[in-house]
Structure formats: structure tokens, C-alpha cells
C-alpha positions in Angstrom: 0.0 0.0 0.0 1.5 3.5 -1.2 0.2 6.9 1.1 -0.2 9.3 -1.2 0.9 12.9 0.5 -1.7 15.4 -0.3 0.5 18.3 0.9 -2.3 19.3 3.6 -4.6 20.7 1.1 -8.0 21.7 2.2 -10.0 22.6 -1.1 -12.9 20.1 -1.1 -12.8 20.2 -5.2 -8.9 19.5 -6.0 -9.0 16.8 -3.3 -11.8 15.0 -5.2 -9.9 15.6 -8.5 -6.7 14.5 -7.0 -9.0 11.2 -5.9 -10.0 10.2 -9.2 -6.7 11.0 -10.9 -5.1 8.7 -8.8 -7.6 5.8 -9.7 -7.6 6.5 -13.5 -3.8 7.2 -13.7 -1.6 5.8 -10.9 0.1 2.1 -11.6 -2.5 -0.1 -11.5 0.2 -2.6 -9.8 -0.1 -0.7 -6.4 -3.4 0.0 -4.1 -3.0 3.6 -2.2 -4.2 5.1 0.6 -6.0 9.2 0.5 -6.0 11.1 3.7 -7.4 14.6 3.3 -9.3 17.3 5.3 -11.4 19.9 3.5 -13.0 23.3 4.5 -16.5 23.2 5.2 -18.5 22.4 2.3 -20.9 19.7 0.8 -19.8 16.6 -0.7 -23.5 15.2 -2.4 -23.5 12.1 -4.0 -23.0 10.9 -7.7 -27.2 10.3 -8.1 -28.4 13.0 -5.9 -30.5 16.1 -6.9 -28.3 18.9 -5.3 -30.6 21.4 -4.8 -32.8 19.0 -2.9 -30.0 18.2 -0.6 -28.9 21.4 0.3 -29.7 24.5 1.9 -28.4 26.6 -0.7 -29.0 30.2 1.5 -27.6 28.9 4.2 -24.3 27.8 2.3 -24.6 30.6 0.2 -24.4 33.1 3.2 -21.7 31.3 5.0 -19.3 30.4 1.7 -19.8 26.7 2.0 -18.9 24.6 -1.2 -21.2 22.4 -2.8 -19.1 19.6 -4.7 -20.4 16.5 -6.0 -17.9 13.2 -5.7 -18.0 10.2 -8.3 -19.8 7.5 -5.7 -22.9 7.2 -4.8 -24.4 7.4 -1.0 -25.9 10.7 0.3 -24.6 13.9 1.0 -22.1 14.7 4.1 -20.8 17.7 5.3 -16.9 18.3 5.6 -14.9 20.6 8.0 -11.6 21.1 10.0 -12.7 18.8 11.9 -13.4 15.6 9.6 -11.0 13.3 8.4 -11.8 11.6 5.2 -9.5 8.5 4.1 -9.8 6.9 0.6 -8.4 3.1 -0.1 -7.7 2.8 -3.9 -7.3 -0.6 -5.5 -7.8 -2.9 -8.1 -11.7 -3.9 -9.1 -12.5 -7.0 -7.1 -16.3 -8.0 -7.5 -15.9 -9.3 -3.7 -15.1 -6.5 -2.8 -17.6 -4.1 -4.5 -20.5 -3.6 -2.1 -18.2 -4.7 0.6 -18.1 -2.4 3.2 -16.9 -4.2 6.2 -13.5 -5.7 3.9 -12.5 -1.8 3.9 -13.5 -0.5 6.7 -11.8 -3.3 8.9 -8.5 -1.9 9.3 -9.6 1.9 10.2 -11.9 -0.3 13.0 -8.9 -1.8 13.9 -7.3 1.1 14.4 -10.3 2.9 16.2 -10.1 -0.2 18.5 -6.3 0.1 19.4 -7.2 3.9 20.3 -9.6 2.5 23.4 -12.7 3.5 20.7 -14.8 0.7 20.3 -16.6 1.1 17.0 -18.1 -1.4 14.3 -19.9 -1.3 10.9 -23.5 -1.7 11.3 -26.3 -1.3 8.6 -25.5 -0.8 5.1 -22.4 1.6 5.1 -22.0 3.8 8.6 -19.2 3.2 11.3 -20.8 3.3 15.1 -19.8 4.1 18.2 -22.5 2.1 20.6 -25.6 4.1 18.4 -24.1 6.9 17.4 -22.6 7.2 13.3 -19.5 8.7 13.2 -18.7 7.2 9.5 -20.4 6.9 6.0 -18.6 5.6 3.8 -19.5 4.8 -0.3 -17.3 3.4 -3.0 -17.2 3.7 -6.9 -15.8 1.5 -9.9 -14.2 2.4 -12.8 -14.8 -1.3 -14.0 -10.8 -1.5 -13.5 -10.2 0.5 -10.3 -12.1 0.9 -7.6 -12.5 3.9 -4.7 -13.4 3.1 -1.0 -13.9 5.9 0.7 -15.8 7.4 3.8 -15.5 10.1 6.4 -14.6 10.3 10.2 -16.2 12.9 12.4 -13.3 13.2 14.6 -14.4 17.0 15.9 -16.7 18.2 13.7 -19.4 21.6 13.9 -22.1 19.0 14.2 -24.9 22.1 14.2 -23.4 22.8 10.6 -24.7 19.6 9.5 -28.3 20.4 10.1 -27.9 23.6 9.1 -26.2 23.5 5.9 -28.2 20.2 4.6 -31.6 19.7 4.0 -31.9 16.1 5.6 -35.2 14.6 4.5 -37.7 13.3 7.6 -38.3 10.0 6.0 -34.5 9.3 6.5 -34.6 10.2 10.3 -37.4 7.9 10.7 -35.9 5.3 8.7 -33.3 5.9 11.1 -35.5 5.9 14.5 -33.8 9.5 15.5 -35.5 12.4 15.6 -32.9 14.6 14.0 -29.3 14.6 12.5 -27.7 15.5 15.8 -29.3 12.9 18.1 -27.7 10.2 15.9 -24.1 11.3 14.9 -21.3 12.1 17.6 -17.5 13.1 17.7 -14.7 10.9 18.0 -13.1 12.5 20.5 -15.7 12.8 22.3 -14.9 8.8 22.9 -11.1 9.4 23.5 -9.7 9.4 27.1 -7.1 11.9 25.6 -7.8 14.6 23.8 -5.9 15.5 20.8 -5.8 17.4 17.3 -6.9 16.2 14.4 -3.7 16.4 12.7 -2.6 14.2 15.9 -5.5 12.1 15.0 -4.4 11.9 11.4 -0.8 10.5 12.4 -1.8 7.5 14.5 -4.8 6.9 12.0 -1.8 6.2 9.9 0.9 4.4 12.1 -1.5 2.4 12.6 -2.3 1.1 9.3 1.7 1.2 8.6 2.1 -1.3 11.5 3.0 -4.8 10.2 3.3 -3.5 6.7 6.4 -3.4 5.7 5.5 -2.8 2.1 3.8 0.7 3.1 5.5 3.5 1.5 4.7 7.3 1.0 4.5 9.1 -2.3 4.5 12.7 -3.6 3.1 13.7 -6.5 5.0 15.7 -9.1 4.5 19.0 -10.4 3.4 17.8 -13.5 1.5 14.9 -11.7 -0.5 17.9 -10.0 -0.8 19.9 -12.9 -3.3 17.3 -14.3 -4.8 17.0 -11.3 -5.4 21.0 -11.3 -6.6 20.6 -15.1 -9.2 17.8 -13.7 -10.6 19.9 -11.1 -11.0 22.7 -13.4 -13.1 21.0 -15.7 -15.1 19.2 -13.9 -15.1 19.7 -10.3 -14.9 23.7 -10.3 -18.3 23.4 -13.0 -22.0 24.0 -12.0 -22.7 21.4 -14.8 -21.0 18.6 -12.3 -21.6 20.2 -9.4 -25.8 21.2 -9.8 -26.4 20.6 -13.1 -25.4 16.5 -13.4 -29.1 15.3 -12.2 -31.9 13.5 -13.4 -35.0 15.1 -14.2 -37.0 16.3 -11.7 -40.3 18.5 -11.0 -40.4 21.5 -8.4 -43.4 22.9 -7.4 -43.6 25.3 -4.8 -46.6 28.2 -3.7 -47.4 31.2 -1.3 -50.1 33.3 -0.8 -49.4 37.4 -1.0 -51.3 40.5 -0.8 -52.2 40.4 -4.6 -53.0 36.6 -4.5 -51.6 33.0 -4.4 -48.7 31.8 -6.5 -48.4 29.0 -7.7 -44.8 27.7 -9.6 -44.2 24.2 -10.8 -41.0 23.9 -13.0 -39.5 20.7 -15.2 -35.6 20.1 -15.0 -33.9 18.5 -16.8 -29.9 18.4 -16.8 -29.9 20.9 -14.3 -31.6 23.3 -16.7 -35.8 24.6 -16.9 -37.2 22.9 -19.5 -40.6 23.4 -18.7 -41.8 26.7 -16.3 -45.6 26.8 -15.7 -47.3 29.8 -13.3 -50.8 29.6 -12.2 -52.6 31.5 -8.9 -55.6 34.1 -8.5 -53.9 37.0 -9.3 -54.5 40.0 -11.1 -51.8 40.7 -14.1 -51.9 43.4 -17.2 -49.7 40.8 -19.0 -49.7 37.2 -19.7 -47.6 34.8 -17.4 -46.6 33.0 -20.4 -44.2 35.6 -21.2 -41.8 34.9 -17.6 -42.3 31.3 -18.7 -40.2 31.2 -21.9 -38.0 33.7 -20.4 -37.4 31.0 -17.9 -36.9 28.0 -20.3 -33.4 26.4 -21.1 -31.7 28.7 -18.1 -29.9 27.2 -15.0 -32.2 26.4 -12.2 -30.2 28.2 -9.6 -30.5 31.2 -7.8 -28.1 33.7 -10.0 -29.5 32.9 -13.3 -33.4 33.1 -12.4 -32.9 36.6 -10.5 -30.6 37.8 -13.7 -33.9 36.8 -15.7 -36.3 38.3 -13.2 -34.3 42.0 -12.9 -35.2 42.0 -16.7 -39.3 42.0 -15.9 -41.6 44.7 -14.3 -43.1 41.6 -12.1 -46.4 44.3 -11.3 -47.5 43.6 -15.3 -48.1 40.2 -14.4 -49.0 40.3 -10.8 -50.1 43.3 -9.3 -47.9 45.0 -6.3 -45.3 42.0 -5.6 -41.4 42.8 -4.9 -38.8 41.1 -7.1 -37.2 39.7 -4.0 -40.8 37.9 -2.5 -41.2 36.3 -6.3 -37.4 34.8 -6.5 -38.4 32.9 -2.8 -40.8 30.6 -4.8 -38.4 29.2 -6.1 -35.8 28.8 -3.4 -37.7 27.4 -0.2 -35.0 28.2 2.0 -34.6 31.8 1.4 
């Protein structure tokens, strides 16, 4: 097993690229191990809708990234204070689906540490009931990526904050909300140390009886790839909001001059389809915001740049621009 030195880099969207470079492009002949740490931001899953998933004014307010990773699972939030390890190897249909083969040895580890944890349930890491792991892999058909996160001393308030955690999930769960059923590690630990700390014995401990372990550091034209990678797909709202299947929105609100009533089609993270009904009063025909609407970007920036172009009081009476952009962002 070769660690691969990530040079303490904390940008959620070059770690990712640096992830998947290493599966497409490192020797096949080797597995390797990823330890990184990003700033706070979203990490949402390959098949996820990401504007179901996150509360964009929230993270919009408080500069948190929204990045989508190549495996599937749900979204997570990252911080200072979550360590995220990746184990890259060679496609083994036993091992595909496999959780507990992976996880194992950071267990192990865990256990050594006086933390007694196990895997329990599909894919999540406990400590007696209390998840402080997910984990998720992905297949290149070749390669494979095992990866998960450890909530060693993470804002845990963040989590419910910044995500938009659907109630059918708690209950599936038996909790009553995201922070009754996730905790810290070190809240477990006798000793309290930093994560960086953390990070070290995380790693001695995997070295132990493997002789074979080695470290590696990546060139400069190694990382100039993995800069060009992030660039084109990680840095992109295409990847990051717009890589989604198609999906309905529908969302209404009663105001002064009437209900509203929005109910929108996307489709590749674009409006396909924009449809406006209520029992308000207009001068001009709704149908005219509705193409105006079609084929842009269903996010925030691109609607209100639409909006700013129209006298909204043709169409609906006394409304302000900012009430009319809130249909479509529930959170706002």
C-alpha cells in the first residue's frame, strides 16, 4: 500500500480531482491510501438532486462549497474537523459492495485507540448508536475507490444547518434529528488531541506490520493534471448542480395580490418546462416569464438575472422582485 501525501490541502474540489486522478492514472500494480481534510462544504452524491439536498441560502451566506464526488451514497458535510480517508485498489467483485473488507482496518485502528466502533447497517461506522462514519465506493470497471468520512471533531450544528436532511430518512433511522444520531470521536477518546494528531496514529496504525507501506508525492506535472481535472469538472456547476436526473419543483405562497403557484420541469440541471398559475390580477400574460425561464440554469443567480429583466407588477399586481425569486428557493 503506497500513502499518497496530499501536501495538507483543504480545497474540497482538488482533493476530489486528485481522488479520481489517482484511480484513472496511478500504476495499477499498487493500491493507495488518500487522507485529506477539507473546508466546510458539501460533498453530495453521484445520483443525488443537489438542490434537494442542500440549503443553498444557508451555504450561500456562509461560503460553504457544494461539490459533487463520483460514488454514490448521500450527501455529508466536511470541515476542519473531519478526516476523510480513501483506499484505492484494483476492481474486485468481492469487494464491491463490501463495506466491512474496507472498513476493517480503520476499525482496527479505532479499537487500538480504546474506541470501540463497528460497521452496522449498510455503510456507517458506530460508536455504541451513534454514526460517526459513511462511507461509499465507486468502480471504474478497472479500479475501484473506497472511501468514507470520520467525524473526529466536527461543527455537528453545521450539519443540520447547511443540509436539508429529509424526515423519512430520520425515521428510517429511528432518530429524531441529525444531531441525536451522529457524535465526535473525540468525544470517545480518554485523551484529547488534534486532528492532525489524530491523522498521524490513523496512519501508524495502518503502517504497523506492513512493511511494504511506502509514501508518495506527487510531481508538479502529476498535480498539474490533477489542477486541469478539477478545473473541468469539479470547479463546474454542470458537475456540481447541473449533473441530475429530471425532476419536477413545485412550490406556492399566498401574498397580498394573490396565491402563487410555480411548478418547473428540469432537466440536466436546466428549466425545460416553467408553468405559473394563482388568483392574481396581471396586465400581461404569465406566459411571457415562462419562456424567459426556459433552457436557463435552475439556480439562484441565473433566475434573479432573468427576473431583474421583468416589471413583475405587469403580471402580478404589487409584488417585490425579492418575495417572487423565494418561490423558487424554499429556504430563502
Amino acid at each position: 500500500m503506497i500513502y499518497v501525501d496530499n501536501e495538507n490541502i483543504n480545497d474540497p474540489r482538488l482533493n476530489l480531482a486528485l481522488e479520481e486522478y489517482i484511480a484513472r492514472h496511478f500504476d495499477p500494480k499498487n493500491d493507495y491510501l488518500l487522507f485529506y481534510i477539507n473546508a466546510p462544504s458539501i460533498i453530495i452524491g453521484k445520483n443525488q438532486i443537489t438542490i434537494e439536498e442542500v440549503n443553498q441560502a444557508y451555504i450561500d451566506r456562509h461560503d460553504i462549497q457544494v461539490v459533487r464526488r463520483i460514488s454514490g451514497g448521500g450527501a455529508v458535510y466536511h470541515d476542519f474537523g473531519n478526516l476523510n480517508f480513501s483506499f484505492i485498489t484494483n476492481h474486485d467483485v468481492k469487494k464491491l459492495h463490501n463495506f466491512k473488507k474496507f472498513t476493517a482496518p480503520v476499525i482496527k485502528v479505532l479499537d487500538e485507540m480504546g474506541i470501540s466502533a463497528e460497521l452496522k447497517g449498510r455503510n456507517d461506522i458506530l460508536i455504541g448508536d451513534k454514526k460517526i462514519s459513511g462511507t461509499a465506493q465507486f468502480s471504474t470497471g478497472k479500479r475501484m475507490i473506497s472511501h468514507g468520512t470520520l467525524l473526529y471533531d466536527t461543527d455537528l450544528g453545521e450539519v443540520t444547518n447547511a443540509l436539508n436532511v429529509k424526515q423519512s430518512k430520520l425515521e428510517s433511522k429511528g432518530h429524531k434529528s441529525v444531531r441525536s444520531r451522529v457524535a465526535n470521536i473525540c468525544e470517545f477518546l480518554d485523551e484529547r488531541i488534534e486532528i492532525s494528531e489524530f491523522r498521524k496514529r490513523l496512519l501508524e496504525g495502518l503502517y504497523a506490520g506492513n512493511t511494504a507501506f511506502t509514501k508518495y508525492q506527487l510531481s508538479t506535472k502529476e498535480w498539474e493534471a490533477v489542477h486541469q481535472l478539477k478545473k473541468e469538472k469539479y470547479d463546474t456547476w454542470d458537475w456540481n448542480y447541473g449533473r441530475a436526473p429530471k425532476f419536477n419543483f413545485q412550490n406556492s405562497a399566498r401574498f397580498p395580490i394573490g396565491e402563487i403557484d410555480i411548478r418547473i420541469l428540469v432537466e440536466k440541471g436546466r428549466i425545460k418546462e416553467a408553468h405559473i398559475f394563482g388568483d392574481f390580477f396581471g396586465k400581461n400574460s404569465v406566459a411571457e416569464i415562462e419562456s424567459k425561464l426556459h433552457g436557463i440554469p435552475f439556480e439562484k443567480q441565473a433566475i434573479d438575472h432573468v427576473l431583474k429583466g421583468i416589471d413583475l407588477t405587469q403580471y402580478f399586481g404589487n409584488i417585490e422582485h425579492q418575495a417572487f425569486l423565494s418561490l423558487f428557493f424554499q429556504n430563502d
